[in-house]
N, C-alpha and C positions, 0 to 999 in steps of 0.2 A: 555764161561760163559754167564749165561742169564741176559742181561742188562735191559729189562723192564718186569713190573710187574703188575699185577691190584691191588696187595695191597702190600706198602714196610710199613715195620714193621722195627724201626731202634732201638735196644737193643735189644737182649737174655735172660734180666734176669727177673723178678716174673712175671714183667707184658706181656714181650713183650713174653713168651714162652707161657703164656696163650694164648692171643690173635693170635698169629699164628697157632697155635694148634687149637681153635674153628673157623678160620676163612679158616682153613685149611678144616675144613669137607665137605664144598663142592668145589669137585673136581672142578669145572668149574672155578673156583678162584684160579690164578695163586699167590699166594703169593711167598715174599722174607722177608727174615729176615736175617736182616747184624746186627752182634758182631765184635766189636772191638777184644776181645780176642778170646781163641781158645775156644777147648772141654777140660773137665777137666780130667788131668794125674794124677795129685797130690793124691795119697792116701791117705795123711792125710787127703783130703775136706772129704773122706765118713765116718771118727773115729769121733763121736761127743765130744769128751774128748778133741778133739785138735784143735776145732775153735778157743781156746784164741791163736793160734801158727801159724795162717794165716796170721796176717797182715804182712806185707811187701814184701809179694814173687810176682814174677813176674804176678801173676793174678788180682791183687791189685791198682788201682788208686794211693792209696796213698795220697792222699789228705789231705794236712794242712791247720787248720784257721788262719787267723791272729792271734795275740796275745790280750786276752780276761781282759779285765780290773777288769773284777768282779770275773774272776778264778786267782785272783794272776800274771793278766799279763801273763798265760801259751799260748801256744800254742798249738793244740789240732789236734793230729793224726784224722782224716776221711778215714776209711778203708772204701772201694766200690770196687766191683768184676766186673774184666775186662774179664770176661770167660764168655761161655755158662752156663745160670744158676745164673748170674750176683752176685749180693749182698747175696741173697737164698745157695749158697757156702759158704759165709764167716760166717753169724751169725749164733747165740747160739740156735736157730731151736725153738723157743717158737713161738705157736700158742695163739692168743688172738684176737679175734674178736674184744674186745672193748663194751662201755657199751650202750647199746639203748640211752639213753639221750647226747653220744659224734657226734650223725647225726643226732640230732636237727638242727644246722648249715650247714650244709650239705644240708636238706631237705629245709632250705629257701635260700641257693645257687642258687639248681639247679633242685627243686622240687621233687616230692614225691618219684621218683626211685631212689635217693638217700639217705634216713631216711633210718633208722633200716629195717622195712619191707622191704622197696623196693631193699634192698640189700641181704634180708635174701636168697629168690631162687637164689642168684650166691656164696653165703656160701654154701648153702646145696650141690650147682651142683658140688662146688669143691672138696668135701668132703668125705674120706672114713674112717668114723671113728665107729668103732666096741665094744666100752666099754662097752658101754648099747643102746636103744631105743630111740630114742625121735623124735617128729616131726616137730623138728626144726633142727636137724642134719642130715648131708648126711652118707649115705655109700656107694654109688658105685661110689664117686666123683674119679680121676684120685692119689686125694694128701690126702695122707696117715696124719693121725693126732692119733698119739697115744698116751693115757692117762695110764701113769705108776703107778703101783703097787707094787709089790714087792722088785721092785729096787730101790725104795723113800729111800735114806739114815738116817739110826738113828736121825741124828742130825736135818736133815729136818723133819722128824716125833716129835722132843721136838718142836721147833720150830715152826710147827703148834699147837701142843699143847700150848705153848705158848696164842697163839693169840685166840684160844680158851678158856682158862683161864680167859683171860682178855675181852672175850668178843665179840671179834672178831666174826662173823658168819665162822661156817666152808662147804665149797662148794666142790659138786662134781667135779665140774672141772671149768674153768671160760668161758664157752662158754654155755653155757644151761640156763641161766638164767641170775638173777640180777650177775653183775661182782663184787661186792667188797664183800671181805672175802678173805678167805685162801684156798690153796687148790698146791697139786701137778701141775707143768706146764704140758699142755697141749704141744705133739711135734712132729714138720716133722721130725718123723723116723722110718724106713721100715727095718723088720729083724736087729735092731740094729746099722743099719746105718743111717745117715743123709741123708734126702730125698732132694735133689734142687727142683726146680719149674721146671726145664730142665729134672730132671731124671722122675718129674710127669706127666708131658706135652709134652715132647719131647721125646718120647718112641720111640725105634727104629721102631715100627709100624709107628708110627705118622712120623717122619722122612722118612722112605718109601715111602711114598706118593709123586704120580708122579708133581703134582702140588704144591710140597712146597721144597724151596730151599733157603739154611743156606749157608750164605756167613760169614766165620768168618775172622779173621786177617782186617778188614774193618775198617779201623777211619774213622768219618764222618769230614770231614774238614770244612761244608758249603751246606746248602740247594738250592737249583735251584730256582728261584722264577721268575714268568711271571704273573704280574699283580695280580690278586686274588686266583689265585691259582700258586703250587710250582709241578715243573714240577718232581723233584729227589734228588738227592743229589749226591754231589763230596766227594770219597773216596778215600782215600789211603792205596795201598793195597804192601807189600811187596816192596815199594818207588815207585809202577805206581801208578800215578792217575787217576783215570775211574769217570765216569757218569754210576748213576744207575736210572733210571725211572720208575715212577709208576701214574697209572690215582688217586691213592688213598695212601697217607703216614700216618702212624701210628705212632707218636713218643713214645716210652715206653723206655727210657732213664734214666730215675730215675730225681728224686729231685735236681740232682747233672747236671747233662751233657741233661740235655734236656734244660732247659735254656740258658745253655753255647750254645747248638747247633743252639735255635733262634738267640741269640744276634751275635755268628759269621757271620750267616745269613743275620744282619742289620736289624733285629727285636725286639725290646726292648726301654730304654729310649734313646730318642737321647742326651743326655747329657754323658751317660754310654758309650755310641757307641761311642761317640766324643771322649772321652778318652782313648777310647780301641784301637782307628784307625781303625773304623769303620764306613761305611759310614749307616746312617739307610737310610733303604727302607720301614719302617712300622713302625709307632712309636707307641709303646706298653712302657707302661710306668711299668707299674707291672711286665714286663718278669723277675726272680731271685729276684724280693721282696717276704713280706711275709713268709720267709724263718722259721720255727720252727725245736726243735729236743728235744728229753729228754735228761735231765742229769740224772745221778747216781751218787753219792759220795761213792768213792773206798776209804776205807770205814769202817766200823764199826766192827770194827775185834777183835775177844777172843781168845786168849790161851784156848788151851784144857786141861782137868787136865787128857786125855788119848789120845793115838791115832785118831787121827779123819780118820774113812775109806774111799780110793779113792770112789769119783765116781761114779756111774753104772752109768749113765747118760752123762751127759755136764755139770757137776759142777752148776752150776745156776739152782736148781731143784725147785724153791717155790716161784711163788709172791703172793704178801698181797699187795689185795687195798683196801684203807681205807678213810673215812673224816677225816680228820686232828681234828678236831673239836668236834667230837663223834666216836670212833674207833665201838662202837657197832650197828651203823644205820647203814643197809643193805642197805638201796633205796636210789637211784639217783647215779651220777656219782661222783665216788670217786675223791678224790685230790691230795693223794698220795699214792704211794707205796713201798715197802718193797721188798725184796727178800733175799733168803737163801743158800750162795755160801757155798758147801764144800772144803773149800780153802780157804787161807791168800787171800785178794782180795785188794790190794792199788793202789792208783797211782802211778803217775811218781813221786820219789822223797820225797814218805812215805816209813820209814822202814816197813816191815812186817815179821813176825814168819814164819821158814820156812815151804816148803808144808806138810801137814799130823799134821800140830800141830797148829790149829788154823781152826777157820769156820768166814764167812763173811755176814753179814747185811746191804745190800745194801738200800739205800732210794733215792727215787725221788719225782720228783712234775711231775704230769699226764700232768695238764692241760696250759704251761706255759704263759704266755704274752706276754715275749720278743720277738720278730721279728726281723730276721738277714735280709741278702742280699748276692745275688753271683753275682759278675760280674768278666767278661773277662780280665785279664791285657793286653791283646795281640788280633790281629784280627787270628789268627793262633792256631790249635787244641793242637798243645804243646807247646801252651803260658799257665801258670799255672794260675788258677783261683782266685782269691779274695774272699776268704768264710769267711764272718762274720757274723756267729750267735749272737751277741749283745747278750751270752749266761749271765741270771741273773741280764740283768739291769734294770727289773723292782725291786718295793718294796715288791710288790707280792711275785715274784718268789723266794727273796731271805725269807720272813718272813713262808709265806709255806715251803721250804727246810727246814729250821730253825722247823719245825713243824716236818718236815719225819724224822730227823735226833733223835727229842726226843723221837718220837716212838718208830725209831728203839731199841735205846738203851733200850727202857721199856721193850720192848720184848726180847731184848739181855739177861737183869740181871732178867728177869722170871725166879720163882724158876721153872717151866717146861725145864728150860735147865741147871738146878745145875747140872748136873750126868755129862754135859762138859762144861761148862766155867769157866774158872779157874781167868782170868784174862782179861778186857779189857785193848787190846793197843794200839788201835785207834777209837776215837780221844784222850782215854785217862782219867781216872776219875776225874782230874785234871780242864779240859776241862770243864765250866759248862755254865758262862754267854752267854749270846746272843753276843756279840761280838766276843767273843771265839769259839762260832760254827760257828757264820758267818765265819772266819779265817779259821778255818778246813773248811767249805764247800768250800771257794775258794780255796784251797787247793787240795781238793779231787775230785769234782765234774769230771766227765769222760763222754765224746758222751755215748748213748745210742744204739747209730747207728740209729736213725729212722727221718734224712732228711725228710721234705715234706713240699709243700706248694707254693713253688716258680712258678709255674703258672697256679692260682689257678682258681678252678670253679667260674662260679655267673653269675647271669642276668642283673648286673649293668656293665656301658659302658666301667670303668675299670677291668673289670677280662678278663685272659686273655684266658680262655676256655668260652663256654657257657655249658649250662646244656648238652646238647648234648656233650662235651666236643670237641668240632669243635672250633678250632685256632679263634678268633674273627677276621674279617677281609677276611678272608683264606678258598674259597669252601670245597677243597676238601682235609685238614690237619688236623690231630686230633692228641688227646695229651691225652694218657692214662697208667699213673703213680701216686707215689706218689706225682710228683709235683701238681698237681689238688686239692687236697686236701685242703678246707678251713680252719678249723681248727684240730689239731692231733687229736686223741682218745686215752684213759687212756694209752690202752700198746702199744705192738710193735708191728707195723704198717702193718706188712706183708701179714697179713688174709685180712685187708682189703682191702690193694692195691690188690692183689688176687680178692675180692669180685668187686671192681670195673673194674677188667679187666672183668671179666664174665658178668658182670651186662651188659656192653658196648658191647662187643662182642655180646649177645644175642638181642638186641635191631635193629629194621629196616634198620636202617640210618647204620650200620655197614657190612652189607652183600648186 
């Protein structure tokens, strides 16, 4: 096996199959990229009907938070893909860029290649999307983005009418322009199946390549560190532990396990490390701070007065983003959103109608405030993490929710969907005051799945990437994931972290 590299790339999944893949093109660059998990068997990862059917199998992290004060005290399943393909395997495949005005923050992070523009040529370069023209969209990008027509289910068709009735702007798709309004999801799917970032980027072509070598079964247990730079990392592979080096390390880890992987390191607050049984070697006080994620409240459910039809899709076919405030003003970035499950859609612990006789109206808050934390319980890669997203403890986040939630329901009891609602059962008509929805939403609210944040860009002495997204401290380590990310973007995060691995990859200081 080849133990050193000129560029170790540590994850397989959105980001780190990009960036091995572009950084792969020229030959003379010996890369490595090590996955914890393997290559994907699972048939069901390529049915897009059967992502809700993923979490817990053996490709899965599994990841619990603590127990969340503002969700009713629950405790909060964190599905992340342990496979080639990473997380890009497990979720519901919606593509959304996010709105121009969410890399405002971004662009006074970590300057201009970071804003809207300066990420748009690594959108286009990813991108092969065929619906129509535009010159802001790619087509011969590697990752497939298809925009659905004839398979939009009935009840998503009232449903956007709906929100047209009321006002709502209706949109070709949420990537071509201003993001808020309505419109079918945008999606990674190729011939009808769910596309990964591995099946986009990691083509068996690409794979061929004499100079790029995929080490999977690999747990990272601990980085190598010699002064200001880190020489590799300690893996464990089938219960040997090996050293793998590289003049150049990539972390593309995610939100989740790239922070874990500094602070195992002794890189993070030394007060965290002290408790973890860690000795720090670099005090980084932001490593696993800054922690954000969306919620959705599972959710705003109707009895159908007929059959509701499976599917063609991945059941989650429609988001609506909107101002809370004005549902009809098109410009600026939206506050929340909406979406149109065909399916009972509850949480843990809400009755719901069984499948095929009920549709779902999902709502979030885009932009939230809260700010969690992940730190290490243990110095050890299967010591279990401490993941507390402080999900809704601002006043904010709960009075906006409290906003998506009366949306949704306006748009639920639209006469545009008399022909199928027969009855709301969740949260119930009953359910009216602000006290009472706030109850339901800590009730209902559910991860979104979109971790980011945890070591974040900026040119101030606390962030823990620079613009260049290079380790603060650290020559020759870079950290190119969702965890970088200052603040979220309206939807789900995945096109972007996408745009920032391409961004980064094409840039000098990467090759």
């Amino acid at each position: 096996m080849k133990r050193h590299f000129d560029v170790l790339v540590i994850g397989a999944g959105s980001a780190g199959s990009v960036i091995a893949s572009r950084l792969s093109e020229d030959l003379s660059c010996q890369v490595g990229l090590i996955e914890a998990g393997t290559m994907p068997v699972d048939p069901d990862i390529a049915d897009p009907l059967k992502w809700t059917m993923l979490q817990g199998r053996d490709y899965d992290w599994a990841y619990r938070t603590v127990p969340q004060p503002f969700t009713a005290n629950r405790v909060h399943e964190w599905p992340r893909g342990k496979i080639v393909g990473g997380s890009s395997c497990l979720h519901a495949m919606a593509y959304v860029r996010g709105h121009p005005d969410d890399f405002e923050p971004w662009e006074h992070a970590g300057g201009d290649r970071w804003s809207y523009q300066g990420l748009l040529p690594g959108f286009i370069r990813s991108e092969a999307f065929a619906a129509f023209d535009a010159p802001t969209r790619g087509s011969s990008g590697p990752l497939d983005v298809y925009l659905p027509d004839a398979e939009v289910s009935p009840v998503v068709r009232a449903y956007i009418a709906a929100g047209t009735a009321m006002g709502v702007p209706t949109l070709t798709d949420h990537n071509s322009g201003e993001l808020v309004g309505t419109s079918p999801n945008s999606l990674n799917i190729r011939d009808g199946k769910r596309l990964s970032l591995a099946d986009a980027y990691l083509s068996p072509q690409v794979m061929a390549r004499p100079n790029l070598t995929l080490l999977t079964g690999h747990e990272v247990e601990h980085l190598v560190l010699d002064g200001h730079k880190i020489t590799g990392v300690i893996v464990v592979c089938e219960g040997e532990t090996r050293t793998v080096s590289a003049d150049r390390i990539v972390l593309c880890a995610g939100a989740v396990s790239t922070p874990l992987i500094l602070m195992r390191s002794g890189i993070g607050h030394p007060d965290t490390l002290k408790q973890a049984g860690i000795r720090c070697l670099a005090d980084r006080t932001q490593v696993g701070r800054n922690l954000q994620d969306h919620l959705l409240a599972l959710g705003n459910v109707y009895a159908a007065k007929k059959p509701v039809p499976p599917s063609r899709l991945q059941h989650s076919e429609s988001l609506m983003y909107l101002h809370s405030d004005d549902p009809t003003r098109s410009t600026g970035s939206p506050d929340i959103a909406l979406a149109c499950v065909v399916a009972p859609s509850a949480a843990e612990g809400l009755d719901a109608p069984p499948y095929g006789s009920a549709f779902t109206i999902l709502c979030g808050v885009t932009h939230p405030t809260s700010r969690g934390r992940i730190t290490p319980s243990g110095p050890g890669r299967n010591d279990v993490p401490v993941i507390d997203p402080h999900y809704l403890e601002t006043e904010h986040d709960r009075s906006v929710f409290r906003a998506a939630l009366k949306m949704a329901r306006a748009v639920g009891h639209h006469a545009a969907l008399d022909e199928w609602r027969d009855a709301e059962v969740l949260p119930g008509t009953s359910v009216q005051s602000d006290d009472e929805l706030d109850t339901f939403i800590a009730r209902a609210a559910s991860t979104h799945h979109h971790p980011a944040g945890t070591c974040r860009m900026g040119r101030d002495a606390d962030a823990v990437v620079d613009p260049d997204l290079r380790l603060n401290g650290f020559d020759n380590v870079f950290v190119v994931d969702a965890s970088v990310i200052p603040t979220i973007p309206s939807g789900p995060i995945n096109a972007a972290v996408v745009a920032i691995a391409e961004t980064w990859a094409a840039l000098p200081i990467a090759r």
